[in-house]
N, C-alpha and C positions, 0 to 999 in steps of 0.2 A: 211159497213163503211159509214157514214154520209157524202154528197156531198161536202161540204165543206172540208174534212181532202183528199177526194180523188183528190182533185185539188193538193192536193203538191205529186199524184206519178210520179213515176219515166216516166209513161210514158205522163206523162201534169207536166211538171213542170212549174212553174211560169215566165210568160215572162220577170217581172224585176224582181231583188232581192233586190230591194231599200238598196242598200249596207248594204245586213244585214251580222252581222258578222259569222264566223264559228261557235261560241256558238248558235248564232241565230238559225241558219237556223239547227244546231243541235237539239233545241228545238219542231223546224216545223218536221222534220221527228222524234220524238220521238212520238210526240205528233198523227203523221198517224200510226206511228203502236202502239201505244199501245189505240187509241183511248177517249184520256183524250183531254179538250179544253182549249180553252187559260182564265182559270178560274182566273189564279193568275195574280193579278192587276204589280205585278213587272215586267212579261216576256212581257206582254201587253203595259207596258212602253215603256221597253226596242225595244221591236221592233216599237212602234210606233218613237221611238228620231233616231232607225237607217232611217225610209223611211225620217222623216224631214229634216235629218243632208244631203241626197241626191238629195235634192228636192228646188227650189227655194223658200220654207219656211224658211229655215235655217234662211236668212237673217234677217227674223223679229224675231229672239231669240225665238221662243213659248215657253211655262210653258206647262211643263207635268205633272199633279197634283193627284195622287191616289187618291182615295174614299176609303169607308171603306166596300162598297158594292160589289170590285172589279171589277170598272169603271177608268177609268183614265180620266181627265177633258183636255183638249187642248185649250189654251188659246195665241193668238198673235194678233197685232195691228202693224202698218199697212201691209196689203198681197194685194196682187192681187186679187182679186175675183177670175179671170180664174185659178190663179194659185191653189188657192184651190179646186176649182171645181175639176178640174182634178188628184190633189190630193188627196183628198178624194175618188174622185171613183177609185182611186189604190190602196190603202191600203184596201178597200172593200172587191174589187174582184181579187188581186194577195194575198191579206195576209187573207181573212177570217172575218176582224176585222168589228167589227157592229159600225155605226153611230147613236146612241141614240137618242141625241137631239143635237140642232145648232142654235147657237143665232147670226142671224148677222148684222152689224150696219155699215152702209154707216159714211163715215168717213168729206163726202161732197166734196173729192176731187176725180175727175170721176174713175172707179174700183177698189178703194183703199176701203178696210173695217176692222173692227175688228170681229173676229172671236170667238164663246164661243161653243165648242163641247164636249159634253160627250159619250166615243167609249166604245165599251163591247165587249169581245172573243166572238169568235162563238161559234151559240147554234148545241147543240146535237139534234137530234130528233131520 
């Protein structure tokens, strides 16, 4: 099993669940035992809108925007810097989810920024 699908067993389960729903987290254990990734850009959404909807991201609305490459685009103005930082490195390493690319823009008012990030499921190897 690929390091990544073995972080959601039962005996390491995920510190937070960024209030993912029972469908969700339904998803994350289908996805360890049968070994498939988070390829489909909709479940990729869906659990990226659940960690935002629990996170002090919320506040800034984000747009969670599919590709057709089965990427979803993250897009919000204005955040915390810290808030995302550490944001972002949760959804990483409790959900699997890749950080592609991040475009970020000082907003000119001190740790305030806009945010442009493209996330991808984890890869198989």
């Amino acid at each position: 099993m690929p390091p990544v699908l073995e972080m959601f067993s039962k005996a390491n389960p995920p510190a937070k669940d960024y209030g993912l729903t029972p469908r969700e987290k339904e998803i994350l254990q289908l996805r360890k035992t049968t070994g498939t990734t988070t390829s489909q850009a909709a479940d990729l959404r869906a659990l990226l809108r659940a960690a935002v909807a629990r996170s002090p991201l919320a506040a800034a609305a984000p747009s969670l925007e599919w590709q057709t490459n089965d990427r979803v685009v993250f897009a919000a103005a204005p955040v915390e810097f810290d808030s995302w930082l550490q944001w972002v490195a949760g959804v990483q390493r409790e959900l699997g989810i890749r950080l592609e690319a991040c475009t970020i823009t000082s907003l000119g008012e001190p740790g305030r920024v806009r945010v442009e990030a493209s996330f991808a499921g984890a890869r198989v190897q």
